[in-house]
N, C-alpha and C positions, 0 to 999 in steps of 0.2 A: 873482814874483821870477824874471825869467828873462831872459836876455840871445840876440842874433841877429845874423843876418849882415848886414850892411850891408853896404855893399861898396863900395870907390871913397871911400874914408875916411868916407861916411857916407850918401849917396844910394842905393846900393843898398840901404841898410836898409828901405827905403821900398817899393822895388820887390816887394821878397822879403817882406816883412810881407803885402800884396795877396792874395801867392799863398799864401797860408798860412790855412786854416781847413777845418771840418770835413763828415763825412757819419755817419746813423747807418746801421750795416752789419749787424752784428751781432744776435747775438738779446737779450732784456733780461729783468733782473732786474723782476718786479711789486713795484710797493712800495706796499703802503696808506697813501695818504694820511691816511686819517682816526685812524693810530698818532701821537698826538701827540708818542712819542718823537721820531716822525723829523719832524713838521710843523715842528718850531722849525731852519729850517735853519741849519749850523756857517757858511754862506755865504750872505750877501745874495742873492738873484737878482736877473736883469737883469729889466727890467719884463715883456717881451714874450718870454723866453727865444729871443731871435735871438743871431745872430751880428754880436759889436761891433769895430769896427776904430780903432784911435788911433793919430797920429802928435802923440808929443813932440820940441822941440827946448829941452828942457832935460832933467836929469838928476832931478831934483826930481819933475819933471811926468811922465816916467817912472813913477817910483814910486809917485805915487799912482794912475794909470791902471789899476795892478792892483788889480780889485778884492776889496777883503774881507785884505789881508796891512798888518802894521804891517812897513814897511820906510824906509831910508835907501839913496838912491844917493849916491856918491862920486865922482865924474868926474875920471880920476888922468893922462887924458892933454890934450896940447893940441887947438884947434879944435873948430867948432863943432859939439854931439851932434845925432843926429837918432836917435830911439827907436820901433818900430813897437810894435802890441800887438793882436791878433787873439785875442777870447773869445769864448766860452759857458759863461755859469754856468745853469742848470738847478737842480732843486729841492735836490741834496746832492751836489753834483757841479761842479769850473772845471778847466776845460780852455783851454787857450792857448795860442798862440806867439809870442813875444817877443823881437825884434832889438835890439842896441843900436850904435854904433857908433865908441865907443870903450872903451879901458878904466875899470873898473870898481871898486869895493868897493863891495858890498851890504851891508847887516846886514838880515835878513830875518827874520819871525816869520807863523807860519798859524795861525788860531785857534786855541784847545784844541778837541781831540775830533777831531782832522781830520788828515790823511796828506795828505805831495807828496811825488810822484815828477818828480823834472827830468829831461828826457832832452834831453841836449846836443846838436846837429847840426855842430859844430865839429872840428877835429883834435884828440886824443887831447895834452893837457896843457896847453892855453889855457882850462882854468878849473881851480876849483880852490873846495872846501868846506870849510871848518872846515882849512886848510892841506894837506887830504889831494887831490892830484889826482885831478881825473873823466879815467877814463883814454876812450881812444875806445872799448870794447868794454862800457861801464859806463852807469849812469844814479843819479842823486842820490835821497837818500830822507834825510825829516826828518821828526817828528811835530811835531803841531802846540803850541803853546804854549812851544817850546823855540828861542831865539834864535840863527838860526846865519849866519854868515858865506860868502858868494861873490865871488870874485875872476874876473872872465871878462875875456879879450883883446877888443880891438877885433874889431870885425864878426863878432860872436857872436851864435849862433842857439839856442835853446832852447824845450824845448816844456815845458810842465805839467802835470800834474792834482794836483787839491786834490779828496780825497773825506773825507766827512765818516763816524767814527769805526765811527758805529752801523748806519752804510748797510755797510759794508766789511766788520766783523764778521759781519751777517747774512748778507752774500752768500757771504762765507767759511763757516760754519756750512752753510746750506742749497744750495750749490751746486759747492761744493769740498770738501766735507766735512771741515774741516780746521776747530780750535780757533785761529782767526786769534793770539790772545796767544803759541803755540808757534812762529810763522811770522813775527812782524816783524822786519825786517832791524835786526839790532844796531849795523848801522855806518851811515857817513855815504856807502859810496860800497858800488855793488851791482853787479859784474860779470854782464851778460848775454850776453856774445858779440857781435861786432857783427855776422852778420846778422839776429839776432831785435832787435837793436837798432835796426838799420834800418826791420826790418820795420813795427814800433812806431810809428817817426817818417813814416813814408809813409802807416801807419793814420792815425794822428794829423790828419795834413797833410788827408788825403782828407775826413774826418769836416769838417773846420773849410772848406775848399773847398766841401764840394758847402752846407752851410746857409750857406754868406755866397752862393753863387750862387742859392741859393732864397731869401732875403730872407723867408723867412714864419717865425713864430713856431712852436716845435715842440708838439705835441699833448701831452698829458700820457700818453700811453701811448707817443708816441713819445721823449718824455725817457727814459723810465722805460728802453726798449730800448737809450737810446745811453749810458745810465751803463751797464748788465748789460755791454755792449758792450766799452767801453774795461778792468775791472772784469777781465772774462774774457780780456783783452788783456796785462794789466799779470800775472795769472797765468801765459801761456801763455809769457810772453818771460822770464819766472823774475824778476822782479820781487820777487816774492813766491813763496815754496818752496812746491812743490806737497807733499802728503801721502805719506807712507811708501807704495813700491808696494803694491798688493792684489791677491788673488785674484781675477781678472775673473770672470764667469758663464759657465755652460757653455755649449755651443753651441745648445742649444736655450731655452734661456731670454735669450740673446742675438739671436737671432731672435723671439722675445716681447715683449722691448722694443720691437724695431724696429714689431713689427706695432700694439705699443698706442700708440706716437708715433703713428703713422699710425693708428691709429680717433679718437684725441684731435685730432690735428691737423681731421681731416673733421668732426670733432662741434663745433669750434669755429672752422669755414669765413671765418666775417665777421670773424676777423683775426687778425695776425699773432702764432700764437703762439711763444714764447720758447724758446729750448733752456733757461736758468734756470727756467721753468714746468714743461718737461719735467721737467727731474731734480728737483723737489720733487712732480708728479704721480706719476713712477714710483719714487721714492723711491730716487736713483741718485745718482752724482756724477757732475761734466761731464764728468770723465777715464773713466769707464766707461761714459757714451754715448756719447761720442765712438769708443770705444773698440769697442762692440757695433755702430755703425753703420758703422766701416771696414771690421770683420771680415764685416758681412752684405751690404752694398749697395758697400763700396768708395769714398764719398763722408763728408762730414763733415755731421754732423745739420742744421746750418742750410742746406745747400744743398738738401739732400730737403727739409725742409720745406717750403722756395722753390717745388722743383719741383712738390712735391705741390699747393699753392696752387696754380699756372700751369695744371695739366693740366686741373685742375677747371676753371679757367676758360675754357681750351680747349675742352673740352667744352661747358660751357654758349653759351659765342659759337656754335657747331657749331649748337647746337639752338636758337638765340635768334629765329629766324625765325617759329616758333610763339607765341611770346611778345610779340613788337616789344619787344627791349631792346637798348640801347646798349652800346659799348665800356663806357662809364661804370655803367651799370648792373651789368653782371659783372662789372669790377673791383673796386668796391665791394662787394659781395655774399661776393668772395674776401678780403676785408682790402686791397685793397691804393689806398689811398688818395691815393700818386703818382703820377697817370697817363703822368709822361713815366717815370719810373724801370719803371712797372710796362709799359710798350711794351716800355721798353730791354731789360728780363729776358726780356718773352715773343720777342722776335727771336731772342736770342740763343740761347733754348732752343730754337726752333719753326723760326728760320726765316724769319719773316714778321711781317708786325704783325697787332695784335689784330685790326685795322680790315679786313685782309685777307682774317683766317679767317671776319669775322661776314660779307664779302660775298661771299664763297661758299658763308656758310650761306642767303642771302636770294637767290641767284640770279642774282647781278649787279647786284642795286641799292645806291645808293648810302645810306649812313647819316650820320646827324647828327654824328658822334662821330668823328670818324680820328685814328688814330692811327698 
């Protein structure tokens, strides 16, 4: 249920749908599959959990393109519609962006047991929920199973998540510490501010971009990271109300965190572990690791993580000469399983690419593997 910018009474809607899909950035929530609570998802999944792209030129067609919502488009102005639709559904988790290019009445309904959060790209009063304007510094929120109304202007852009009830609850529980029934937004419209609102929507945009430009199916540990991801996204931009301040930890036991992230981090080298893993290992909320790793290191937990993986991998490229092992080999060994994403990070940290450090460790010979 969500409407975009077209542009040019309905051709740019087209354009602007293209560039509109996701990356996973973020660290993630572990979710056992084998909890049959959560296996029965509130959301069909796509077969191959890619990233899917649709152009409607009707109103109708539209609507059913999104998948998994009982909805009705209305098409209230003249000429001819053109609708784009950019998804990934994942295992309890849709995320989207959705252009439409004309005006609109929706009636819209998301399963039971399930949350959407709409976040408009639009000017501040060309849509509108249940009669109440989405103002520009705001984003929409509905539970699922409750029938509500969108009125959006021509060449209207909107982005979505649809998370399903029991996924959202636990990650609120275990990694916000916060009793989610105390925290659901009571209204139809949720003032965020518009630059964490922006911020949001440029997450959003990045997430659905980088997997439509890798065309590969996501991993299930990598799903698992881009739901933790958007999840700790939709808390950060106030979404959803973060927990009464707390007492942080003193200063030496905020350096104790830091040091058990980092033994945890090394004890589980072969992959990427989660800032949500963290704080149910150290028995922390995100706001107080976050919180102990600005105070000790000056950076945010999932960036050290990052680095701490790279150095390692530094290192072992350094000494790979002994061994005969590939870029590919140390990458993997570190977790990190995208080898052009995982070059991209070590430049950026190091310098130089992988491919560089290992032919200096070998003497100037050339390797199989460049990166």
């Amino acid at each position: 249920m969500r409407v975009r910018k077209a542009a040019n009474a309905f051709g740019m809607g087209i354009a602007l749908l293209f560039s509109s899909i996701f990356r996973l950035r973020r660290s993630g929530m572990t979710i056992d599959t084998r909890d049959d609570s959560l296996t029965s998802p509130t959301l069909t999944p796509q077969p191959n959990f890619c990233v899917q792209t649709h152009v409607a030129h009707d109103a109708d067609e539209q609507a059913r393109n999104l998948h998994g919502w009982n909805q009705t488009y209305d098409q209230l102005t003249a000429g001819c519609f053109v609708g784009g639709l950019t998804e990934l559904c994942v295992d309890h988790m849709q995320v989207f962006v959705e252009t439409t290019s004309h005006t609109l009445r929706q009636t819209c309904e998301v399963r039971e047991d399930a949350y959407w959060f709409g976040i408009p790209t639009c000017p501040a009063g060309s849509g509108r929920i249940d009669t109440q304007v989405i103002a520009g510094d705001a984003l929409a929120f509905r539970p699922g199973g409750v029938e509500f109304e969108l009125l959006t202007s021509a060449g209207y852009e909107i982005f979505g998540v649809v998370v399903k009830g029991d996924v959202l609850r636990r990650y609120a529980a275990e990694v916000e510490r916060i009793d989610l029934a105390d925290h659901v937004p009571n209204t139809e419209v949720v003032p965020v501010g518009m630059a964490r609102k922006e911020r949001l929507c440029a997450s959003l945009r990045q997430l659905l971009d980088d997997g439509a430009a890798s065309g590969a199916p996501l991993s299930s540990f990598a799903r698992s990271n881009l739901q933790a991801s958007v999840l700790a996204s939709l808390f950060d931009v106030g979404a959803l109300p973060a927990s009464e301040p707390v007492a942080m930890p003193a200063r030496p036991r905020r350096q104790s965190i830091v040091a058990e992230a980092r033994e945890y981090v090394l004890a589980n080298r072969e992959r990427a572990v989660s800032v949500p893993e963290l704080c149910e290992r150290l028995h922390v909320s995100r706001r107080t690791l976050q919180y102990c790793f600005q105070d000790v290191l000056g950076m945010a937990p999932a960036m050290y993580l990052r680095a701490i993986r790279l150095n390692g991998a530094r290192r072992d490229l350094s000494n790979a000469s002994r061994e005969s092992r590939s870029v590919q080999d140390v990458a993997a060994a570190w977790g990190f399983w995208h080898l052009s994403q995982f070059a991209t990070d070590y430049r950026k940290l190091f310098g130089m690419r992988p491919s560089e450090t290992l032919k200096a460790a070998v003497g100037g010979g050339v390797r199989s593997l460049s990166h």
